[in-house]
C-alpha positions as CSV (number, residue, x, y, z in Angstrom):
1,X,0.0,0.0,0.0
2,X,1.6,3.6,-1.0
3,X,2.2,5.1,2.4
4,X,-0.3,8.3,3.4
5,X,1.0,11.5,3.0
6,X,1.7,13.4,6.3
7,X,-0.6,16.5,5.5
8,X,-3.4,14.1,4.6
9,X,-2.9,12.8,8.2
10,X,-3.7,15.9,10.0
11,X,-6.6,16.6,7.1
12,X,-8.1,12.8,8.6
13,X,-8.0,13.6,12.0
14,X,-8.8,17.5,11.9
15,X,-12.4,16.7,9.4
16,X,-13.0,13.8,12.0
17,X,-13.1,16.2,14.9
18,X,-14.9,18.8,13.0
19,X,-17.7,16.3,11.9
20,X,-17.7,15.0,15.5
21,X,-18.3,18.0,16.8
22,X,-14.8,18.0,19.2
23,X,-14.4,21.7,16.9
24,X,-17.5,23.4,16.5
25,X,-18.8,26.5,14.0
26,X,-16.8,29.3,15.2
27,X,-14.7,27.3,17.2
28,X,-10.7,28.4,17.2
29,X,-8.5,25.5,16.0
30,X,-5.0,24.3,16.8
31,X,-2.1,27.0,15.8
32,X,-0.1,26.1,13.2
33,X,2.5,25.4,15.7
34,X,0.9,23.4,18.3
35,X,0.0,20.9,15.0
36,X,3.8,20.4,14.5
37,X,4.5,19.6,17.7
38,X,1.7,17.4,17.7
39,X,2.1,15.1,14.3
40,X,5.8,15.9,14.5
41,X,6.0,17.9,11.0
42,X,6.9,21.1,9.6
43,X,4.6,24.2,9.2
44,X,5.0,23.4,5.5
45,X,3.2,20.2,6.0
46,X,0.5,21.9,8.1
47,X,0.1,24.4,6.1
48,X,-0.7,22.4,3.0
49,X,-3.4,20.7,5.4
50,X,-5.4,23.4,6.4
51,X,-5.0,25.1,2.5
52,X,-6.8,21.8,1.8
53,X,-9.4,22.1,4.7
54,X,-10.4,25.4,3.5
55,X,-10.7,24.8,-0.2
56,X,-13.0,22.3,0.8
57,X,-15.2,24.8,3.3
58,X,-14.2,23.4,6.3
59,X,-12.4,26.0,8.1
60,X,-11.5,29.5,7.4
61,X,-9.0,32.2,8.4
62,X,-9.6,34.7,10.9
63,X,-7.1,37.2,11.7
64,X,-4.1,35.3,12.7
65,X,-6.1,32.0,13.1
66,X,-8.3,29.6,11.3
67,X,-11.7,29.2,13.0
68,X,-14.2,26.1,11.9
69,X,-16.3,27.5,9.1
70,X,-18.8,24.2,8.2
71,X,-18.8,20.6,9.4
72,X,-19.8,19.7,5.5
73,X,-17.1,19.2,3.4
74,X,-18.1,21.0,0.1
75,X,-15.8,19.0,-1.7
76,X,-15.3,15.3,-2.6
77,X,-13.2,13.7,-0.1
78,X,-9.7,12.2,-1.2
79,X,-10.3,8.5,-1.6
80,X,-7.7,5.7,-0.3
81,X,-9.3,3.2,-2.2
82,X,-9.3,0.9,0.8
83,X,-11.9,-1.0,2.7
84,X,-12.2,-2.0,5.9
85,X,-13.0,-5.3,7.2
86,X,-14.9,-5.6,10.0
87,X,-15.7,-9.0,8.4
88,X,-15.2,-12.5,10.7
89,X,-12.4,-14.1,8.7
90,X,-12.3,-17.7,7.1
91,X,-13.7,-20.4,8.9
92,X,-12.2,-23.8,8.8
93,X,-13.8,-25.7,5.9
94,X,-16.9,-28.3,7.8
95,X,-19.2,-30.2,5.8
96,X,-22.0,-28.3,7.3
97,X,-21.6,-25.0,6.6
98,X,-19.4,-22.6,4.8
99,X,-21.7,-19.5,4.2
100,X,-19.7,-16.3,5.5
101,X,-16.2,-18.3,4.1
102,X,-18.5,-18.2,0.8
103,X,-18.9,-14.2,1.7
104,X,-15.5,-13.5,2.4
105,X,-14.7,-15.0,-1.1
106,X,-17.1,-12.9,-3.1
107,X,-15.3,-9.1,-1.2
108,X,-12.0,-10.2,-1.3
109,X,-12.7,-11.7,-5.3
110,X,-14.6,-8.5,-5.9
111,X,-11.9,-6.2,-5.0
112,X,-9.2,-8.1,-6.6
113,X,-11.3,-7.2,-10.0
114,X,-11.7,-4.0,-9.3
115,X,-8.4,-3.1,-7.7
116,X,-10.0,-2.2,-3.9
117,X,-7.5,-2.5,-1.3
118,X,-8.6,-3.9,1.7
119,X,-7.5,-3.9,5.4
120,X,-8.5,-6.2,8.1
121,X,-8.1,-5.6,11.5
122,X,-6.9,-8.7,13.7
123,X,-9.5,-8.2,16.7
124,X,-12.4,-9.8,13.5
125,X,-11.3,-13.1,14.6
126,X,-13.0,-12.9,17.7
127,X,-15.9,-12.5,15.7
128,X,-15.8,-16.0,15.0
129,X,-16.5,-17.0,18.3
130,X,-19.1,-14.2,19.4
131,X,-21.2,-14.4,22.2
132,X,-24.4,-12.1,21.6
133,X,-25.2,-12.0,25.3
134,X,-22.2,-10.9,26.2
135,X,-20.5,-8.9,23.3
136,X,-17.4,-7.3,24.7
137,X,-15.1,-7.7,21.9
138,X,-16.8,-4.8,20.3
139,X,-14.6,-2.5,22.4
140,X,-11.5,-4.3,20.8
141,X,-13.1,-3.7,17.2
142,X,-13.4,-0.2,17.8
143,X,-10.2,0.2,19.0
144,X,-8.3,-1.5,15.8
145,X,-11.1,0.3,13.6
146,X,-9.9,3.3,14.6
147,X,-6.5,2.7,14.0
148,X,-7.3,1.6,10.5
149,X,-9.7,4.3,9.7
150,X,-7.5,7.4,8.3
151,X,-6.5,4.5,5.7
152,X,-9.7,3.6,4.5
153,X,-12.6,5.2,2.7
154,X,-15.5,2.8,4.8
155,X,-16.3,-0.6,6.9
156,X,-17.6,-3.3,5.8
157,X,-19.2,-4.5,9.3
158,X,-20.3,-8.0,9.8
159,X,-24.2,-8.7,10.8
160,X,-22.5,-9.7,14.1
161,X,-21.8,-6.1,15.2
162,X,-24.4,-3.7,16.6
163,X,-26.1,-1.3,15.5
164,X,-24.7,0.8,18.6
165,X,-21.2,-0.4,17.7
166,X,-21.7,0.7,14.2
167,X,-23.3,4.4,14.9
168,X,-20.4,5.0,17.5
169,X,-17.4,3.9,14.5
170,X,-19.3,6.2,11.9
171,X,-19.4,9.1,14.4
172,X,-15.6,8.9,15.6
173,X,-14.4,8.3,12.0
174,X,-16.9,10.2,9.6
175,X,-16.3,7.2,7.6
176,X,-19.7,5.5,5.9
177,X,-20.5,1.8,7.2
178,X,-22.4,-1.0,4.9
179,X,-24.2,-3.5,6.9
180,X,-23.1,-7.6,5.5
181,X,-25.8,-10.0,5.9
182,X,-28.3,-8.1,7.7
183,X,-30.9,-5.4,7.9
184,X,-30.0,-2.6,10.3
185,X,-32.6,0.6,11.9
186,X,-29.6,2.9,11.3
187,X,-29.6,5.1,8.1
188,X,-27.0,3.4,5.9
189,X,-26.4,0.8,3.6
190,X,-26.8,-2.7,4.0
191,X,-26.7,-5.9,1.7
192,X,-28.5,-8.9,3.8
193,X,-30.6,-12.3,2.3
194,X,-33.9,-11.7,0.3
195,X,-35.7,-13.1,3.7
196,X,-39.0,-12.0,3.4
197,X,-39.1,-13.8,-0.8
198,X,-37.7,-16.9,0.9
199,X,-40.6,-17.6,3.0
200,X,-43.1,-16.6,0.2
201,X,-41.4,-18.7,-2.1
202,X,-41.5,-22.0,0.2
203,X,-44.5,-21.5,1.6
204,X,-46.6,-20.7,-1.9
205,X,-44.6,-24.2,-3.2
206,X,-45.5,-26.0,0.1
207,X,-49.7,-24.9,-0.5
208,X,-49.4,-26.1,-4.3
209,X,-48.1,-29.4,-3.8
210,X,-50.9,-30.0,-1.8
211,X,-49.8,-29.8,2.1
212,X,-53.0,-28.8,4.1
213,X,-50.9,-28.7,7.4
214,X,-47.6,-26.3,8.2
215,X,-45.5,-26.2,11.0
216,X,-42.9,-23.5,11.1
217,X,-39.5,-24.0,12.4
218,X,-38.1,-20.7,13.5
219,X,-34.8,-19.7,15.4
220,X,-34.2,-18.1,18.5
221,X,-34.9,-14.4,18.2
222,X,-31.8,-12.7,19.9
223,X,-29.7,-15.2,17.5
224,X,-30.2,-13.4,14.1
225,X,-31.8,-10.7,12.9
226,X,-32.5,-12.7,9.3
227,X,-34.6,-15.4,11.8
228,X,-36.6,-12.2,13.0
229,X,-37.2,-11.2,9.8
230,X,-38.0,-14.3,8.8
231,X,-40.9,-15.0,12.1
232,X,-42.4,-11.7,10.2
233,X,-42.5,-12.7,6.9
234,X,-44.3,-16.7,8.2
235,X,-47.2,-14.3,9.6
236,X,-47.4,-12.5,7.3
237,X,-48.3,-15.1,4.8
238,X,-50.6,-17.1,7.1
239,X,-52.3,-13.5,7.4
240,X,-52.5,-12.9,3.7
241,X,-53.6,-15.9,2.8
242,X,-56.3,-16.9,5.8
243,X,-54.2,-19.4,7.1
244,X,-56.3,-20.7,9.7
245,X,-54.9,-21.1,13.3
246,X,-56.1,-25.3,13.2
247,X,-53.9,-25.3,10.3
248,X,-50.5,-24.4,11.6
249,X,-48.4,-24.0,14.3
250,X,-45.1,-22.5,15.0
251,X,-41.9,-24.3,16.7
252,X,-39.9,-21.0,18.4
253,X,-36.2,-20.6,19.4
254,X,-35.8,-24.1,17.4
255,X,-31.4,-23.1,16.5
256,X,-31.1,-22.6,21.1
257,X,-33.0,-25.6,22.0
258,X,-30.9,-29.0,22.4
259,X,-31.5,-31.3,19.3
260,X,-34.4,-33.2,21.4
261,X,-35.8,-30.4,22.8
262,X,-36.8,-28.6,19.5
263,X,-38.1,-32.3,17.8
264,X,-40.0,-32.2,20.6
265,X,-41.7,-29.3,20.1
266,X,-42.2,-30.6,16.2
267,X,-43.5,-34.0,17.0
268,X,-45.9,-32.0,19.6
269,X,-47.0,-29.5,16.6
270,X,-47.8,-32.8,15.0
271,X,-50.0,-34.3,16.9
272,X,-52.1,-31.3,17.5
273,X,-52.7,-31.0,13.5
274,X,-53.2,-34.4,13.6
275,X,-50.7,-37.2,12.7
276,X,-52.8,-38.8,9.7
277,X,-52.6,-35.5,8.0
278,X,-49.8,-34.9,5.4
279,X,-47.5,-32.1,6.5
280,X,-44.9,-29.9,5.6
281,X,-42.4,-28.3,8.3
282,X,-40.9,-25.5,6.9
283,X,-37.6,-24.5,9.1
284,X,-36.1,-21.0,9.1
285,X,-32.7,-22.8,8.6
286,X,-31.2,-25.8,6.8
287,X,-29.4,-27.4,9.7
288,X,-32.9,-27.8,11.4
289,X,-34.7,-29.3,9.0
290,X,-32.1,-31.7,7.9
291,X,-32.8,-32.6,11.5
292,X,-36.6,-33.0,11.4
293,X,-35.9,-35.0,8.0
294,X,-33.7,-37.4,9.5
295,X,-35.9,-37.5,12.8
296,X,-39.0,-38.1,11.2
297,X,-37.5,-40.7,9.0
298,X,-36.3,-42.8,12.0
299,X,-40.0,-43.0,13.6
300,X,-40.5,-44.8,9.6
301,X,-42.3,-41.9,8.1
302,X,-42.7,-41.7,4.4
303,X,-41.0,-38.6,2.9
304,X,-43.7,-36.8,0.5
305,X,-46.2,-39.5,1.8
306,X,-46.4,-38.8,5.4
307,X,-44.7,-35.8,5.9
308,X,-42.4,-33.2,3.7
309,X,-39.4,-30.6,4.9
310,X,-37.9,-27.3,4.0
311,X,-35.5,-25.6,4.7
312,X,-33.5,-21.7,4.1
313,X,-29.9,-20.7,2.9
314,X,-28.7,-23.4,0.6
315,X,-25.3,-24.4,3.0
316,X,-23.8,-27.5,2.0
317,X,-25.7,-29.7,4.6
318,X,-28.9,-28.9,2.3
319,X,-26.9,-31.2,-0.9
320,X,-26.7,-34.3,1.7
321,X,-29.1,-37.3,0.4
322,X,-31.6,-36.6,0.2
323,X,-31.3,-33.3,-1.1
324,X,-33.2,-30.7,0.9
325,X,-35.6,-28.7,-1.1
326,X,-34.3,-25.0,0.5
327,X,-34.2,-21.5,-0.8
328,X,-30.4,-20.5,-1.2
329,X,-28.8,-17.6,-1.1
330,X,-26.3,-17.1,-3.1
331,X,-23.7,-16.1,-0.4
332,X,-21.0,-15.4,-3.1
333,X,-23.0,-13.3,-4.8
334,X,-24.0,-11.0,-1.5
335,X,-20.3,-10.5,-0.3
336,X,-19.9,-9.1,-4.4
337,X,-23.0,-6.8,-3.8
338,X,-21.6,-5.6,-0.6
339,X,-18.2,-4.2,-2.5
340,X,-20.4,-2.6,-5.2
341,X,-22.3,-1.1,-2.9
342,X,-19.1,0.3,-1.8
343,X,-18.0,1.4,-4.8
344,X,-21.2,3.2,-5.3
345,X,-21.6,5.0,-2.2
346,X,-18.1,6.7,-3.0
347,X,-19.3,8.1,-6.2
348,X,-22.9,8.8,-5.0
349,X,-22.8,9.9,-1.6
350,X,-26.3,11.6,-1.6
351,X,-27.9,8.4,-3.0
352,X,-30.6,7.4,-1.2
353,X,-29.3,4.6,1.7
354,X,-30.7,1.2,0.8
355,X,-31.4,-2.8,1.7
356,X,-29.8,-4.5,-1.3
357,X,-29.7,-9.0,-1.2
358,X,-29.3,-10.8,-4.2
359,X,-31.8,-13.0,-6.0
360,X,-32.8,-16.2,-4.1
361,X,-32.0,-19.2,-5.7
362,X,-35.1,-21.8,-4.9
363,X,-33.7,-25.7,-5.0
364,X,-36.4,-28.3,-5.2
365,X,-34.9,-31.0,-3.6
366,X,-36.0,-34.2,-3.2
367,X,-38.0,-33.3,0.6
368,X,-41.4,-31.4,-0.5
């Protein structure tokens, strides 16, 4: 990476603190001389940094000093062309599931084509083995996003991190964020799966293949905001097409139960729909229903006789015999749309913010 020049140092630090509020309108900022003292450079150096801050509106002379004039650059900001990563890195490679190693691929591939750089902090590794009830490592991701952040033009911050954690790093950098693999409530980018056509698209294939009876498989809440969005989206459709309440029932928290616990509550849904009656258990996740398919199968259930399964994402445990009928998402294809997302924020910075997810892929399987 071609090292940063030491004027666009103090320009980094100076439009953070002016964006951040640390200077205000009016506000006096540092003398000339206290700067070189404190980046260690010549008035030269400084010089050329505050000429630059007030070509682009952001500070102006006054008498002898230079006073904060906006806190709105009126200029396009000097781009790095550099990413951040606040992205959990590769897993190892299971038979199960290699989604986010799927999503790393399509950033990293993404900017190779395009020529991003890209810088990855080493605290994302703890991101691996996060722990949503108790999420302290976000103070060590703020603390090596911040020391990344004069080199990079914006995060891209995995679904893992807060919102809170996410509305602090934009307001101490000034640098945008772009949500991967989530929705968020904040006012900014984000590229997540198509959740709400997944669930329309299995339950619509479910009622034409003739199930009368549905039982809903849904994760715990506090474990994903895709499973939230996903709970939604399953009451929705019962409501929009007068579902009635003898006719389903949903399983909750079905990825935080133990195994038997959450078969439990499936076998239990069964009986009170009735266990002569042909059903179809659509989970909001692969790993559970390959569960429910092999559970069923063991108390000598027919598949598509007696009972079919669904199931959400596409990970590789959905191409195990028999093949899951599941709608994928391409998760390839999402960590791409992430980096063009990027790349169009930086040359449309007014645009509207926006949820972007690629197409879902529906796979029919051999289960519905």
């Amino acid at each position: 990476m071609v090292k940063q020049p030491l004027y666009q140092k103090i320009i980094d630090e100076m439009s953070r603190g002016i964006r951040n509020g640390t200077w205000k309108i009016g506000d006096k900022i540092p003398t000339v001389k206290e700067q070189c003292r404190h980046f260690g450079v010549s008035h030269i150096t400084v010089l050329h940094a505050y000429a630059e801050l007030e070509r682009c509106g952001l500070i102006m002379a006054q008498g002898k000093r230079f006073v904060v004039k906006s806190n709105v650059c009126s200029r396009k900001r000097q781009l790095h062309n550099c990413l951040g990563l606040l992205i959990r890195p590769l897993w190892a490679y299971n038979p199960v599931d290699i989604y986010f190693n799927e999503i790393n691929y399509g950033i990293q591939d993404e900017c190779c084509v395009h020529g991003i750089q890209y810088l990855t902090p080493p605290s994302v590794r703890s991101l691996n083995y996060f722990d949503y009830a108790n999420p302290g490592s976000e103070d060590d991701m703020e603390r090596d996003a911040m020391a990344i952040a004069d080199k990079v033009d914006a995060f891209l911050v995995d679904e893992r991190l807060s919102d809170t954690f996410i509305a602090q790093l934009m307001k101490r950098t000034g640098k945008p964020c772009i949500v991967v693999n989530r929705s968020t409530t904040l006012a900014i980018d984000a590229v997540a799966p198509a959740n709400g056509q997944m669930v329309e698209l299995l339950c619509a294939t479910a009622l034409r293949y003739g199930y009368k009876k549905l039982i809903f498989g849904v994760g715990g809440l506090l474990w994903s905001q895709n499973m939230m969005q996903r709970r939604e989206a399953i009451f929705n459709f019962l409501k929009q097409n007068r579902i009635a309440e003898e006719d389903y029932r949903i399983v909750e928290d079905t990825t935080t139960l133990t195994r038997d616990a959450a078969l439990a509550g499936v076998d239990q849904a069964r009986r009170e729909l009735g266990e002569r009656e042909k059903i179809a258990v659509i989970s909001c996740s692969d790993t559970f229903a390959r569960k429910v398919e092999e559970h069923f199968r063991a108390k000598g259930l027919i598949l598509r006789q007696d009972f079919g399964v669904a199931g959400m994402d596409g990970i590789l445990i959905s191409g195990q015999s028999p093949a899951l009928t599941t709608v994928k998402t391409d998760a390839e294809a999402l960590g791409r749309l992430a980096v063009k997302v990027f790349m169009n924020r930086m040359v449309n910075e007014t645009d509207p913010v926006k949820l972007y997810f690629p197409d879902p892929i529906f796979v029919y399987g051999e289960t519905l």
